[in-house]
N, C-alpha and C positions, 0 to 999 in steps of 0.2 A: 309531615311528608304529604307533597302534593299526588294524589293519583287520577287520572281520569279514565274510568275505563268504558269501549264503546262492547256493544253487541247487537245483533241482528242481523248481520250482514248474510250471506248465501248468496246459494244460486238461484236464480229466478228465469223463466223465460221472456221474450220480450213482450212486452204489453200489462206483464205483472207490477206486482207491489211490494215492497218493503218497507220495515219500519228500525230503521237505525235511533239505540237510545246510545245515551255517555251520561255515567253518572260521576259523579265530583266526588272527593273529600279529599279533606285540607288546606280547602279554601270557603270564605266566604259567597257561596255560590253566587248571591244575587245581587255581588257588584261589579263583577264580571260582565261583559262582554262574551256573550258563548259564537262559536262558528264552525260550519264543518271544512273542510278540504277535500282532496282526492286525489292521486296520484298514479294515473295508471302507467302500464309499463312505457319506459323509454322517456315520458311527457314529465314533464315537470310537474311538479304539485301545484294544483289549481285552486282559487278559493270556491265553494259551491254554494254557501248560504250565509249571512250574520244575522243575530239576533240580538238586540244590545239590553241595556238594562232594563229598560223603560219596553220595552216588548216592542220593537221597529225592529222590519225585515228588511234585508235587501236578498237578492240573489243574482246569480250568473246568467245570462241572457237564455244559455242553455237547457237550462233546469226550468225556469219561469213558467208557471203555469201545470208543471207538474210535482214538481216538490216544495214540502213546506215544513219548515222550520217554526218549532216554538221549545216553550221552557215550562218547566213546572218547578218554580224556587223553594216549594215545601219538601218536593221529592231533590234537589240538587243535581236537577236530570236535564236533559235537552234531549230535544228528538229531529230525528229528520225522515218526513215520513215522504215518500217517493213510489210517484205512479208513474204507469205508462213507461216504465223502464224501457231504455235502448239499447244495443249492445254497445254503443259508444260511451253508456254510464257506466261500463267496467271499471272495476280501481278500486285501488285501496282507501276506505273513507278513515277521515281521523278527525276527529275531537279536539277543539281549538278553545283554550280560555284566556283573554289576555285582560289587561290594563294599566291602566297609568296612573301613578298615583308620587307624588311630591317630588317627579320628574323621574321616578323607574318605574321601567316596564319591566308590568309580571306578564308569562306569555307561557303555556302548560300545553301539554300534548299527551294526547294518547296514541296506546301500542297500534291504530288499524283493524278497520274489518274490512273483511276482503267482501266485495257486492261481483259477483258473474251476472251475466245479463248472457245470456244464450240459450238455442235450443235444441 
C-alpha cells in the first residue's frame, strides 16, 4: 500500500518560513520523480516544485527564488522548504510522486497540508 504523508504546514505571517516534509512508503522512493502542488480555494491545483531522480529542480515562476525543493532518498522524504511567504501562497500543499515505467504511469498523492500565510 502506497501512502505519502505530508506535514508542516500552518499558519505563518507574511515574510515568514515553513518547512513542508512527505514521507513515502510503499514505493521505491528514489525512482520516483517527487513534486509538490497546491490548490487554493476556487483555483485549480497548481504544480509548485519537481525534483526528479537525479536531484534537477524546476519551479513555478512564482515561488522561484523563495522556495526550494530537495530529497533525502535514505529518509524516503522530500521537503519543501518556503521563505518570504505571501498571502497569495495560501493553499493546500500536496505530495506528488509519479513515473513511468514499461509504458504505466504510477502517480501517488497525499492527503494535503493546509500552509495560511496571514496576519
Amino acid at each position: 500500500q502506497v501512502q505519502l504523508v505530508e506535514s508542516g504546514g500552518g499558519l505563518v505571517q507574511p515574510g515568514g518560513s515553513l518547512r513542508l516534509s512527505c514521507t513515502a512508503s510503499g514505493i521505491i522512493f528514489r525512482i520516483y520523480t517527487m513534486a509538490w502542488y497546491r490548490q487554493a480555494p476556487g483555483k485549480q491545483r497548481e504544480l509548485v516544485a519537481t525534483i526528479t531522480t537525479s536531484g534537477s529542480t524546476n519551479y513555478a515562476d512564482s515561488v522561484k527564488g523563495r522556495f526550494t525543493i530537495n530529497r533525502d532518498n535514505a529518509k524516503n522524504t522530500e521537503y519543501l522548504q518556503m521563505n518570504n511567504l505571501k498571502p497569495e501562497d495560501t493553499a493546500v500543499y500536496y505530495c506528488n510522486a509519479r513515473k513511468t515505467m514499461l509504458s504505466v504511469d504510477y502517480d501517488y498523492w497525499g492527503q494535503g497540508t493546509q500552509v495560511t500565510v496571514s496576519s
